[in-house]
C-alpha positions as CSV (number, residue, x, y, z in Angstrom):
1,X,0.0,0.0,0.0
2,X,2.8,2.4,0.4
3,X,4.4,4.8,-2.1
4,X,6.8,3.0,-5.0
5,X,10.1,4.5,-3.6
6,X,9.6,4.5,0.2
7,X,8.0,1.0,1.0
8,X,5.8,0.6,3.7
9,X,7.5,-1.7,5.9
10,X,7.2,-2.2,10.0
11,X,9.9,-0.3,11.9
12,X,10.2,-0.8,16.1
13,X,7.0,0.1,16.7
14,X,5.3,-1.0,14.0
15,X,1.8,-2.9,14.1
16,X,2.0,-6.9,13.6
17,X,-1.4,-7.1,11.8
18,X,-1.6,-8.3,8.6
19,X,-3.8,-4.8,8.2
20,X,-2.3,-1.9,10.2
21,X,-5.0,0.9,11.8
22,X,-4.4,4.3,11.5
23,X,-1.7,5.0,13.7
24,X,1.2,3.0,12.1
25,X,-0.4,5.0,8.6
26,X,0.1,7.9,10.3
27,X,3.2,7.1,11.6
28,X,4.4,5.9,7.6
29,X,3.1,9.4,6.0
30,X,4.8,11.3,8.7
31,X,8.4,9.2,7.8
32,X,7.8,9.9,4.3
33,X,7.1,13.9,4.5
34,X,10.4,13.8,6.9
35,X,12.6,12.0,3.9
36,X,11.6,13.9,1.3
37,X,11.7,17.2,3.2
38,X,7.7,18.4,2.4
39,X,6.6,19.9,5.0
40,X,8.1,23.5,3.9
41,X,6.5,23.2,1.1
42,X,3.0,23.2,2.8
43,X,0.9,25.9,4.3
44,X,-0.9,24.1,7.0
45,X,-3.6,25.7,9.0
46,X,-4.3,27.7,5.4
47,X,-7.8,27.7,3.5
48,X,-8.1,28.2,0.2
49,X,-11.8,30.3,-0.3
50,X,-11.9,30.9,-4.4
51,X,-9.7,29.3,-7.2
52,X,-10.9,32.0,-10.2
53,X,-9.6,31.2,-13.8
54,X,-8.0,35.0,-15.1
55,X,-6.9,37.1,-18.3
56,X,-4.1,39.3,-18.0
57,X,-3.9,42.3,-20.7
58,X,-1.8,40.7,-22.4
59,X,-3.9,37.7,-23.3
60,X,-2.2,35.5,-20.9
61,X,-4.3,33.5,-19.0
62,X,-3.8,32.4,-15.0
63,X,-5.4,31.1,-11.8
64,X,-6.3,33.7,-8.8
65,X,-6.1,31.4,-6.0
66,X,-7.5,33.5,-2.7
67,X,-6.8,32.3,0.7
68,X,-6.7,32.7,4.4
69,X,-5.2,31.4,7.7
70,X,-7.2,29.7,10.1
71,X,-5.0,29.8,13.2
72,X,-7.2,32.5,14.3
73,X,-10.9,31.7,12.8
74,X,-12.9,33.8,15.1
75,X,-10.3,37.1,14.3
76,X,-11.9,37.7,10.6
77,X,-8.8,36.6,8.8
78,X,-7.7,38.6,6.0
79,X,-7.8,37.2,2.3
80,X,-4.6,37.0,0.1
81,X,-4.5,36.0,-3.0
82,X,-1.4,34.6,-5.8
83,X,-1.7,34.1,-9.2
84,X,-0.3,30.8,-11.0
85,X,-0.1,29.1,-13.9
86,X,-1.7,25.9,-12.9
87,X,-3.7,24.5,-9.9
88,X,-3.6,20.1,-9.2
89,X,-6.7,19.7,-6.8
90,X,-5.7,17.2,-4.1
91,X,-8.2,18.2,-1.0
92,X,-9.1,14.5,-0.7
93,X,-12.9,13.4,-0.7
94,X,-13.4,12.4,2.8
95,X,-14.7,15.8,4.3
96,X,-18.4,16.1,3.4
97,X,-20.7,13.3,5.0
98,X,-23.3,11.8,3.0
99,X,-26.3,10.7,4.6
100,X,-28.7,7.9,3.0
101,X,-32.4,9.1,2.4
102,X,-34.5,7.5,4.9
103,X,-38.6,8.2,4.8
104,X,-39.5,9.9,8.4
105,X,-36.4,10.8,9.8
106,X,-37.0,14.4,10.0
107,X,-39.4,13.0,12.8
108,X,-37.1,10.1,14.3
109,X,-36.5,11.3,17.8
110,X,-33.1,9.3,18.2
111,X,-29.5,10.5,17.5
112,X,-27.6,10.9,13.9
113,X,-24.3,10.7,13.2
114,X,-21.7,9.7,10.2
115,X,-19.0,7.6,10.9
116,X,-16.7,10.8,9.8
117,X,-17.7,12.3,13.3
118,X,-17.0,8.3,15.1
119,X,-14.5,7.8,17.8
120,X,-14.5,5.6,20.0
121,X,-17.1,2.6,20.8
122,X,-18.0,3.6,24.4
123,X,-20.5,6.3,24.4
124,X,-23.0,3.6,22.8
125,X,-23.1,1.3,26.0
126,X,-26.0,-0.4,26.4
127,X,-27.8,1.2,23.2
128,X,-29.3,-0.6,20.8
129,X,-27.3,0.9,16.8
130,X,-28.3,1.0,13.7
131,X,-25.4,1.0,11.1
132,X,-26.0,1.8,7.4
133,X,-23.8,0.8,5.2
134,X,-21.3,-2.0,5.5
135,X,-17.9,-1.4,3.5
136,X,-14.7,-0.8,5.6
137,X,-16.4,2.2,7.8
138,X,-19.3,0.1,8.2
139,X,-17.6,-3.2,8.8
140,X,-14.9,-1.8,11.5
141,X,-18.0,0.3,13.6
142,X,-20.4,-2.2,13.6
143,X,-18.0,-4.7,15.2
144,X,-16.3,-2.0,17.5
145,X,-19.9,-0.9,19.0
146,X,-21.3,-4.6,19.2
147,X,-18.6,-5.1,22.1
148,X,-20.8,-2.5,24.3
149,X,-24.0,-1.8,22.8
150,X,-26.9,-4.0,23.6
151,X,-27.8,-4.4,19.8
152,X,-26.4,-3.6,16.6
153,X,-28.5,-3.8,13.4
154,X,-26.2,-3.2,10.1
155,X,-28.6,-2.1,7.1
156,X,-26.7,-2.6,3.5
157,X,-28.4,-3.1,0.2
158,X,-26.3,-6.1,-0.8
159,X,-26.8,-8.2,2.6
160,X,-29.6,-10.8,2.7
161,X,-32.8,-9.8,2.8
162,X,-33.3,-11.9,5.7
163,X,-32.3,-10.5,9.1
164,X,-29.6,-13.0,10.2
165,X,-26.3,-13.1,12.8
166,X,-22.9,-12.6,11.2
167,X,-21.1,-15.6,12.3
168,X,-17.6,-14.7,11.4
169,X,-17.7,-11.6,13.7
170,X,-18.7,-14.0,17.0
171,X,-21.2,-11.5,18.2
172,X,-24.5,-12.4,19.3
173,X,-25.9,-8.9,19.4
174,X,-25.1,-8.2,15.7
175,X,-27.5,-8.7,12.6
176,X,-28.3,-7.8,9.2
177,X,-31.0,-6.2,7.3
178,X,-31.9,-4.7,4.0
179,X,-32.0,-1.4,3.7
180,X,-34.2,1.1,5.8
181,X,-37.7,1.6,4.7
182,X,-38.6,4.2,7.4
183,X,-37.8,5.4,10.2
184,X,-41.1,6.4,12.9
185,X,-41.7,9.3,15.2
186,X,-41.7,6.7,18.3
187,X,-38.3,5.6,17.8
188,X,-38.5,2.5,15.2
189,X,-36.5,1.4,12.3
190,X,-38.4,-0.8,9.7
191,X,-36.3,-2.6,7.4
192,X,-37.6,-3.5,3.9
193,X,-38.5,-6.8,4.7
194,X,-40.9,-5.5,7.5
195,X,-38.4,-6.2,10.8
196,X,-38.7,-3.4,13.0
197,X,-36.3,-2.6,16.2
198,X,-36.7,0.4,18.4
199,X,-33.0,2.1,18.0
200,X,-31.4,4.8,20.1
201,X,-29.0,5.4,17.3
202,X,-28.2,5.6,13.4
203,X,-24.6,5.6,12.2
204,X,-24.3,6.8,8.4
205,X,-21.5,4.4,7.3
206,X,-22.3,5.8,3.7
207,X,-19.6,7.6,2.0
208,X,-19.0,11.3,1.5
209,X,-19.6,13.7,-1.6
210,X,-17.3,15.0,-3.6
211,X,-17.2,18.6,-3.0
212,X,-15.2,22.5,-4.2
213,X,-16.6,24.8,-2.8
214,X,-13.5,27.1,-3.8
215,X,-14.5,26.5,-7.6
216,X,-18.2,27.4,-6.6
217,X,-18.0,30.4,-8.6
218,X,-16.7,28.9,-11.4
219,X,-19.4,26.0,-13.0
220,X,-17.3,25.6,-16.2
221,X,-14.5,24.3,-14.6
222,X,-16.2,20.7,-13.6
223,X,-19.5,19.4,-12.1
224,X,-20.3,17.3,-9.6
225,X,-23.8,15.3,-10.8
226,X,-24.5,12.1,-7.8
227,X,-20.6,11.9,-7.1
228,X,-19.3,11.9,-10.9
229,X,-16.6,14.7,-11.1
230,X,-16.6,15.4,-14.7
231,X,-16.3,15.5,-17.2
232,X,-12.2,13.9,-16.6
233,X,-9.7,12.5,-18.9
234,X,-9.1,9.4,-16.9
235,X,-10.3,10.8,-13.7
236,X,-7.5,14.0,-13.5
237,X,-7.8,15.8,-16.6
238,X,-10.8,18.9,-17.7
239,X,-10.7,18.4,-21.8
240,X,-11.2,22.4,-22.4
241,X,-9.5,23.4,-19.4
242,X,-6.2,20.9,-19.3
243,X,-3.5,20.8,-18.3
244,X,-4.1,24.1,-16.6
245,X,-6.1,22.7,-13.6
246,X,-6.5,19.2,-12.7
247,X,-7.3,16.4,-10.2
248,X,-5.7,13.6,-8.1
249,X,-6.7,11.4,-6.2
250,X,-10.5,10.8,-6.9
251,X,-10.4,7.3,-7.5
252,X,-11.4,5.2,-4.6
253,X,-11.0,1.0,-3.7
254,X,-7.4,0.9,-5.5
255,X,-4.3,0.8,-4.0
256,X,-4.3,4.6,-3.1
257,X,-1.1,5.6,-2.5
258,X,0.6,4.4,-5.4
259,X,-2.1,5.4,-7.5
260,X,-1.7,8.8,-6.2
261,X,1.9,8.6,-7.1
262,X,1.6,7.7,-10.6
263,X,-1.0,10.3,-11.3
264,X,1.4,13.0,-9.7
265,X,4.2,11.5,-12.1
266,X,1.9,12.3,-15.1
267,X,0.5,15.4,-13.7
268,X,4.5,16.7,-13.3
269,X,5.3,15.5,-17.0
270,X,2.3,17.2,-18.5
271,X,3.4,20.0,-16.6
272,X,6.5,20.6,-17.6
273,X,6.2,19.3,-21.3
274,X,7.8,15.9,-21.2
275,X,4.3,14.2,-22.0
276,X,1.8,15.7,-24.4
277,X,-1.8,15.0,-23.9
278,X,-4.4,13.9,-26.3
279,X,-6.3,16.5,-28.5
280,X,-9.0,17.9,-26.6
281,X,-11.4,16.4,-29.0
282,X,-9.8,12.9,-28.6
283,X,-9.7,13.3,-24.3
284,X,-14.1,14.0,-24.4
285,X,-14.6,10.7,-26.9
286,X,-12.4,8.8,-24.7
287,X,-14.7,10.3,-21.6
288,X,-18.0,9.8,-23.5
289,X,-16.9,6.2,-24.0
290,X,-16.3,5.4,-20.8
291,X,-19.3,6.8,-19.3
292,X,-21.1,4.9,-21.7
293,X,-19.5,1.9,-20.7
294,X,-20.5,2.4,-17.1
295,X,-24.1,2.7,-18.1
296,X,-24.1,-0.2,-20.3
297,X,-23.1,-2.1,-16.8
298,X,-25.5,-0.6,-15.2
299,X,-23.7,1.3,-12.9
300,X,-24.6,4.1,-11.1
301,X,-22.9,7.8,-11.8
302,X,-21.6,7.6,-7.8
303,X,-19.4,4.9,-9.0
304,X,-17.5,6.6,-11.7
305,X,-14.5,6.8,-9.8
306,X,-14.5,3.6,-8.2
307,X,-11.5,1.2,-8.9
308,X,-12.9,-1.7,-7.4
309,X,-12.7,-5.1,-8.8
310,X,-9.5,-5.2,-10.5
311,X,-9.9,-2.3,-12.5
312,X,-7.5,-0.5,-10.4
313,X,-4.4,-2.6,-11.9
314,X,-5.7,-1.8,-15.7
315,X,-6.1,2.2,-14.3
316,X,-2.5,1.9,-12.8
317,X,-1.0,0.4,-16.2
């Protein structure tokens, strides 16, 4: 999973699973901004609020990026702004919570949360959970929270329909259901295939949006239509903006880090003219095709970017 010139190997303190948690990442990411000396070459504590595309007098055009500190957020920090040549977007896309559409919950009296705001199992002791979704967010919480909550009820499209205890995770309090059909101003849950539970609690294990607010101003830089940025020459590139402005890191369920990597490694050639991209013409019929490929599938426009399946090795290539 690590980066192809500084492998991600256990050092003294590193974890002996077979998957590491977040603390030996953390520890890896901050060994490889201390080799390669990056961290003067960030602003931290700095947001950027407008990325505006610009024409000098001279015809030459630009990027006015505007931004401000936020060591002092309550002050009314002042606005600078720079001009360059080109931005790469890299703010990630695990910042902005979605929330799955359930009938009635504006009237459920229990608690909401996403798994973005989750911590630590112990304030659920005792309660009875609801957990929708079940990928990795899904799958860690609902096993972390069975340990103290009297029940936990996971809700996920491609479960069985039939509620049933997951033997693998050895928990008796832990069970499965289709997805929510409604929630009830008494404090119920009904599943679609008519189970009901009274819960205290729903966890949104269900993924985040992809979201710019700094290009807000700007719709003709990309758009953002049920989680398909776009359009984007294999997920990075605008067609009638590149290579002045770009992406990485959209893709999801690959092997991230590399992937990150390699898409900076064509991002820099691009950049400085080593590699020449496709005709603009040629980038949008290679996008068209491939979002026509997707919908022959029949998959859904959130799953644009998802390298799942293999197809992250073919992206990689």
């Amino acid at each position: 999973m690590g980066f192809l010139d500084f492998p991600f190997v256990a050092g003294t303190e590193g974890d002996p699973r077979r998957f590491p948690g977040h603390g030996e990442v953390l520890r890896y990411l901050e060994a490889f901004a201390r080799r390669f000396d990056l961290h003067g070459l960030v602003r931290l504590q700095t947001e950027v609020v407008s990325v505006r595309r610009r024409v000098d007098g001279a015809g030459a055009a630009g990027w006015s990026v505007s931004y401000c500190s936020t060591k002092l957020a309550s002050v009314g920090n002042e606005v600078e702004e720079e001009v360059f040549d080109a931005v790469v977007v890299c703010n990630g896309h695990f910042t902005e919570p979605r929330l799955a559409d359930i009938a009635g919950i504006d009237g459920w009296p229990g608690k909401q949360m996403h798994s973005h705001s989750y911590r630590v199992p112990d304030p659920f002791h005792g309660q009875v959970v609801v957990v929708v979704g079940y990928r990795s967010s899904g799958f860690d919480i609902s096993r972390e929270i069975a340990g103290v909550a009297r029940e936990v009820h996971v809700a996920d499209r491609s479960l069985p329909s039939a509620d049933s205890t997951c033997e693998t995770a050895r928990c008796d309090n832990l069970s499965f259901h289709p997805v929510i059909e409604r929630a009830e101003e008494d404090g119920g849950v009904v599943f679609q295939d008519g189970t009901r539970v009274k819960a205290d609690v729903i966890i949104h294990c269900a993924g985040y949006k992809y979201n710019y607010p700094f290009l807000s101003d700007d719709h003709s830089v990309i758009s953002v239509d049920d989680n398909r940025v776009g359009p984007l020459y294999k997920h990075v590139f605008p067609p009638h903006l590149a290579p002045h402005i770009l992406f990485i890191g959209l893709p999801f369920k690959g092997i991230l880090f590399s992937m990150f990597q390699l898409q900076s490694n064509w991002v820099a050639g691009v950049l400085s003219g080593r590699i020449e991209l496709p005709s603009q013409e040629e980038m949008m019929r290679d996008v068209a095709l491939f979002y026509s490929e997707l919908e022959a599938r029949g998959c859904p426009k959130r799953y644009t970017h998802d390298l799942g399946g293999g197809t992250t090795y073919e992206y990689d290539d």
